[in-house]
N, C-alpha and C positions, 0 to 999 in steps of 0.2 A: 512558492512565491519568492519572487528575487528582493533581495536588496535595495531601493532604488538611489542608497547612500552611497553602498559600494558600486555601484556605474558609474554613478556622477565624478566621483575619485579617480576612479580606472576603468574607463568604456572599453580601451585597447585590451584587456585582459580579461572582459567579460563576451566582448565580440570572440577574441580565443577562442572561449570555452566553449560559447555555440556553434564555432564552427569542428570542435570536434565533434558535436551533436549532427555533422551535417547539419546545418540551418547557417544561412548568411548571415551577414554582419546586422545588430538588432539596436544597437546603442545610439544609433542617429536619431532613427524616429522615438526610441525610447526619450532620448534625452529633448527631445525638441516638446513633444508634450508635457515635459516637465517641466521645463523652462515656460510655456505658455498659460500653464497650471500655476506656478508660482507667481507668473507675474499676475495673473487675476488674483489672486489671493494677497497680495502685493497690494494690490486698488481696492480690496476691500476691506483692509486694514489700513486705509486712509481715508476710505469712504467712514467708514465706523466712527473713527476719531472726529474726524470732521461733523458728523451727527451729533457725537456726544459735545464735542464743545458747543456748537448753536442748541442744542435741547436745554444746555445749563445756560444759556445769552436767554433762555426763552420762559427759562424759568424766574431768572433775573428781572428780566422785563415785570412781567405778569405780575409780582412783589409787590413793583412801584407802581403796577396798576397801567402798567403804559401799552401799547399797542402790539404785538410780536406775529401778526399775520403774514406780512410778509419770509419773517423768519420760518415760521411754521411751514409756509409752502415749501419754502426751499427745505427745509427739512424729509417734508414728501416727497420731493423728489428726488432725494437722495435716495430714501425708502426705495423706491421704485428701481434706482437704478444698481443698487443693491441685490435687490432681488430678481434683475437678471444674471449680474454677475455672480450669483451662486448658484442659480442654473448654468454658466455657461461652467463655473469650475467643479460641477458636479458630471457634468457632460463629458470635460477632458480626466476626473478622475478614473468616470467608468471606462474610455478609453486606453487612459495608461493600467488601469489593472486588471483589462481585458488582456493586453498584452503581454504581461508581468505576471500573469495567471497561466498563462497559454503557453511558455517557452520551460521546457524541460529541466530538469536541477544543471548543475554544474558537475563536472567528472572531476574526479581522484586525478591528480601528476599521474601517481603509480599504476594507473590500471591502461591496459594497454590502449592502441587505436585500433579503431577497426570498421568495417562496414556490417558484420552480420554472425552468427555463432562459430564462421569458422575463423574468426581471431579469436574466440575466447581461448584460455590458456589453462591449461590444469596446475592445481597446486597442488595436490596431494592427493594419494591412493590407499582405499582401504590394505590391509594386508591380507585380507581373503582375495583367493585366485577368481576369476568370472570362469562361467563354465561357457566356453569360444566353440562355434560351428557344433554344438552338440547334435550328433542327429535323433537323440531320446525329448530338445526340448520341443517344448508346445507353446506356443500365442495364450494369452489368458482366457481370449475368449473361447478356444478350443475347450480348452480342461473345464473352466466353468461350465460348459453347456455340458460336456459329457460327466460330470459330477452330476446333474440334473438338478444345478440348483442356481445357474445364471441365464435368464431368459429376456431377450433383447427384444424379441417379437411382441411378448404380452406388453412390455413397456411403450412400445411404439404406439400397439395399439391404442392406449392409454392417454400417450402424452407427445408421439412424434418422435425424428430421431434423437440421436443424445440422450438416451436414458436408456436404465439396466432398473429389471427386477432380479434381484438375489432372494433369495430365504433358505431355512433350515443352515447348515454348517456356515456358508458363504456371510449370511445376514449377521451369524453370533461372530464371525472369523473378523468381520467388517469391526462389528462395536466392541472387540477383543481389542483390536490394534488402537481404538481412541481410546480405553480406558487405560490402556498400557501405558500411550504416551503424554497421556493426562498427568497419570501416577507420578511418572520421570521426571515430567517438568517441572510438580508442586513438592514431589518430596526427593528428589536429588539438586534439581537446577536452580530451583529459589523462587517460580514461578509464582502468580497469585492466580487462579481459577475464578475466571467469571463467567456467569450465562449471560452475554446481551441481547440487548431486542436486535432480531435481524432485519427487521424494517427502519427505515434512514430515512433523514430527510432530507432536502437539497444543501445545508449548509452543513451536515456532516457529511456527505460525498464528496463536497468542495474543500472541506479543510482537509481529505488523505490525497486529494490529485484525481478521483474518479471523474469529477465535473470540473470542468464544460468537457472536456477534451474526448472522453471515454461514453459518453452517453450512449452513443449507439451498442455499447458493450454490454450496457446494465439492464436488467429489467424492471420493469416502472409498476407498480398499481395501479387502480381504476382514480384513488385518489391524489396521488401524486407520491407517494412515502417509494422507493427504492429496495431492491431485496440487494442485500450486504453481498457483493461477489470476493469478499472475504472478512474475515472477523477483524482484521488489520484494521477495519471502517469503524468499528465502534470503541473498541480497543483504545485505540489510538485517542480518540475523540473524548476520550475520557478526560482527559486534560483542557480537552479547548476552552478558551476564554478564562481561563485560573492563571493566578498566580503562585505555584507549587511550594509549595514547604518545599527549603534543600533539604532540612534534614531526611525529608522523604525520597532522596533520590539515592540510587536509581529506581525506579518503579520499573516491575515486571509482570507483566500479564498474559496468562495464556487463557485459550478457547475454545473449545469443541462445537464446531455448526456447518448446517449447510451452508453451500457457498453456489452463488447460482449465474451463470454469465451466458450471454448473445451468442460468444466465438463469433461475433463477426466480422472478424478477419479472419476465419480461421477454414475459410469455405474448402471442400475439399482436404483438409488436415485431418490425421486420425479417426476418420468417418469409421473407423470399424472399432468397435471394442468399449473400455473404459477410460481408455486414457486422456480424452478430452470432451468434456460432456457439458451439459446444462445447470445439471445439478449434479453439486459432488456435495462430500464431507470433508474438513482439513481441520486439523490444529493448530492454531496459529499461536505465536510470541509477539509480545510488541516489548520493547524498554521505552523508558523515559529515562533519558539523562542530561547533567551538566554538559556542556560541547568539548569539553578535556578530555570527559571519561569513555565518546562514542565510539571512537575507535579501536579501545578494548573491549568493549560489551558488542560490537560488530565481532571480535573476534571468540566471544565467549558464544554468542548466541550461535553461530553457526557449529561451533564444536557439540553443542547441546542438541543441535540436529540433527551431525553425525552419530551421536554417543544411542540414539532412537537402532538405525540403522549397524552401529555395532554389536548392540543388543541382542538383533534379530538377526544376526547374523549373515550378513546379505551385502555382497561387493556393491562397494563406490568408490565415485572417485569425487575428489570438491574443484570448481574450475571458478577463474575471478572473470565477467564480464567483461567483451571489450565495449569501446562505447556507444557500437553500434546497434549492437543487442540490450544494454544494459533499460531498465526503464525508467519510465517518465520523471516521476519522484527519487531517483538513486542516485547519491553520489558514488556510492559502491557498493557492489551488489555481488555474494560468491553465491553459485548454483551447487546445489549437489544432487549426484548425477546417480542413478541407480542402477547394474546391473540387471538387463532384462534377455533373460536366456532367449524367449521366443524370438525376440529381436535381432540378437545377438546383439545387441548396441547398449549404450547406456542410453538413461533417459531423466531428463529432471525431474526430480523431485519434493526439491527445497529451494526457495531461492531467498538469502537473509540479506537485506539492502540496511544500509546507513541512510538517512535522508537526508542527517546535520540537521538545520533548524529552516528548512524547504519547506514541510507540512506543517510543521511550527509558527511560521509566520499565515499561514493562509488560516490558523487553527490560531491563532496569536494566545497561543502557548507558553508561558514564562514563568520565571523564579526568581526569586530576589537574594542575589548572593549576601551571607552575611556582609552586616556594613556597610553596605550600598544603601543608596537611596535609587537607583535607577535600577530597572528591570533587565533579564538577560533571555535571549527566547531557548528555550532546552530543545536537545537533540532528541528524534525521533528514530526508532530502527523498528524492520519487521522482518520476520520470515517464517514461513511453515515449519513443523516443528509433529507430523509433516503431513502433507497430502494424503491422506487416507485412504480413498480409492487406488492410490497408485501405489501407496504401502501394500493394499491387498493384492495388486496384481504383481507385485514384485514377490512376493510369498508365495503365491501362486505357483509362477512360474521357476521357480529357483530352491523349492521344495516340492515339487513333479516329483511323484513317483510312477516310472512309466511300466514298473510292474504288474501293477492293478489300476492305473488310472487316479490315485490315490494323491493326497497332499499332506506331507506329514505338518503338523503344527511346529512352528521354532518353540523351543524352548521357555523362555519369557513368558510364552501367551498360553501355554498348558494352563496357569494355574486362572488366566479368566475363560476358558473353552470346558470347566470343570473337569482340567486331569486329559480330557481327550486329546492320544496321543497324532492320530490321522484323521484326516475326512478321507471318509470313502464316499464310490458314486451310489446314486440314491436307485436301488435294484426295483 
């Protein structure tokens, strides 16, 4: 949610930003139903006044016993005209914050322009080499099937495309990699661990940016409650409507859950495999901070992403968003990118965005700095911390052994796999 202080100050520098957003100039019609909002609101703090003095002329009267019928009508119809004019300033707010709800954050100076991923810009590479044009790698979903423990078929059956059943090594390798990166982020990064409900309801959708804009993405209940298509949604929401202890900030929170999405833009994309599905697993981060501190907790939280991936030893690289790619709620957003042998490509895996105080305000989210008497809205960040399924198929494929068909375990994850040092295939 935008500002509607900072438009009215500087429309010319808010039009800017949307037009790096691709989207035309927005501050016309923004500013004209403000100006027509205000001025009803305007008449209705004259109407009011004017009520309140005749109600005391009416009380005065009545005292002396004297007549105030006349009074009293015109009092009614104030009443009356009152209460269109708050329907009609109720009419222009839902319009201005339909609008003001619906236009995407504002971009970083620093981050580049661009129309689509191939402006994005890399800033840094792991120091492990990728293993390029190998003719020994495999697709994930090669190796899982011939491990005899990823089966794409029984899950279709089940549930349609975009789903995988795993078990035996696959299912333990899967809940290896969440408790792993559970571990890392409560007891190296400063993380708090929470289990939230993954059921949402329309006004915690709309405080992270999922609604109105993304509906057709999410999937809904028979009762209306939403399944979380990330933990970012409750996470985040923690906050809404408080006003935060500072001494409590920064808050940090991480999450292990399903995470469940439409892809419906996604028709045709990654139709083969795990890489983009229905239902996945991710561990997610969120911070809550002061708006000073987000731009180094932007820079802490994604090195906390890398540090999963250093671990397990497993080429990446981190690239900053241009702003054609970046999303809806980002001022800045780095992606980190996973070496995938089958591929031979990278492929996202994390992606840890700044919001600034964007979901903050739709979430009216705040902290009262020492001393103040007025409130201040706290910066939001999120990012995977990471993707689970795609940690798996990145393990997968980048620890292939194509000698027996084997995948040896990284190191890290031996001691939740009980010691076992390889999956073999199931004979």
């Amino acid at each position: 949610m935008h500002d509607i202080k900072a438009i009215r100050q500087d429309p010319a520098t808010f039009d800017k930003a949307m037009a790096r957003r691709k989207l035309p100039a927005q501050s016309t019609a923004i500013l004209k139903l403000d100006e027509a909002r205000r001025g009803v609101q305007t008449d209705l703090q004259t109407l009011q006044t004017t009520r309140n003095e005749k109600s005391k002329e009416i009380g005065q009267i009545k005292s002396k016993g004297g007549d105030a019928g006349a009074l009293m009508d015109e009092v009614n119809t104030i009443k009356d005209k009152m209460t269109d004019l708050e329907e009609k300033e109720r009419i222009l707010a839902d319009e201005l914050n339909t609008i003001l709800s619906s236009l995407p954050n504002v971009q970083a100076l620093d981050i580049p322009d661009g129309d689509g991923e191939e402006q994005n810009v890399e800033v840094r590479k792991s120091a492990l080499e990728p293993k390029r044009n190998n003719s020994d790698a495999k697709d994930h979903t090669d190796i899982g099937e011939a491990l005899g423990m990823m089966d794409f078929e029984t899950a279709a059956k089940m549930s349609g495309s975009r789903f995988v059943l795993m078990h035996s090594g696959l299912a333990r390798l899967e809940r290896a990699l969440a408790q792993f990166m559970l571990d890392t982020h409560t007891t190296e990064h400063g993380y708090t661990e929470v289990s939230p409900p993954i059921l949402v309801n329309d006004k915690t959708m709309f405080g992270t940016g999922q609604l109105p804009k993304f509906k057709d993405d999410q999937f809904q209940t028979t009762r209306g409650d939403w399944l979380v298509p990330t933990a970012e949604v409750p996470l985040t929401n923690i906050v809404a409507e408080e006003i935060v202890d500072e001494d409590s900030l920064p808050r940090r929170y991480t999450a292990f859950t399903p995470c469940f999405r439409q892809e419906a833009g996604a028709a045709g994309k990654d139709t083969k495999g795990m890489i983009r599905q229905h239902q996945f697993y991710k561990v997610e981060m969120v911070s809550i901070t002061k708006p000073e501190d987000s731009e180094a907790e932007h820079q802490r939280m994604t090195q906390c992403a890398e540090n999963i991936l250093k671990k397990l030893e497993i080429p990446y690289r981190t690239i900053v968003l241009c702003t054609g790619d970046a999303g809806f709620t980002s001022y800045k957003t780095y992606d980190i990118e996973v070496w995938l042998p089958g591929q031979n490509r990278y492929r996202e895996i994390s992606s840890c965005s700044n919001c600034q105080d964007f979901q903050a305000r739709r979430m009216n989210a705040r902290y009262r700095p020492k001393g103040e008497k007025n409130t201040v809205f706290v910066h939001t960040l999120n990012g995977s911390g990471l993707a689970v399924g795609r940690a798996l198929i990145a393990v997968l494929e980048n620890y292939y052994d194509p000698t027996d068909g084997g995948v040896f375990v990284p190191t890290v994850l031996k001691p939740y796999m009980g010691g076992l040092e390889k999956i073999l295939p199931i004979k």
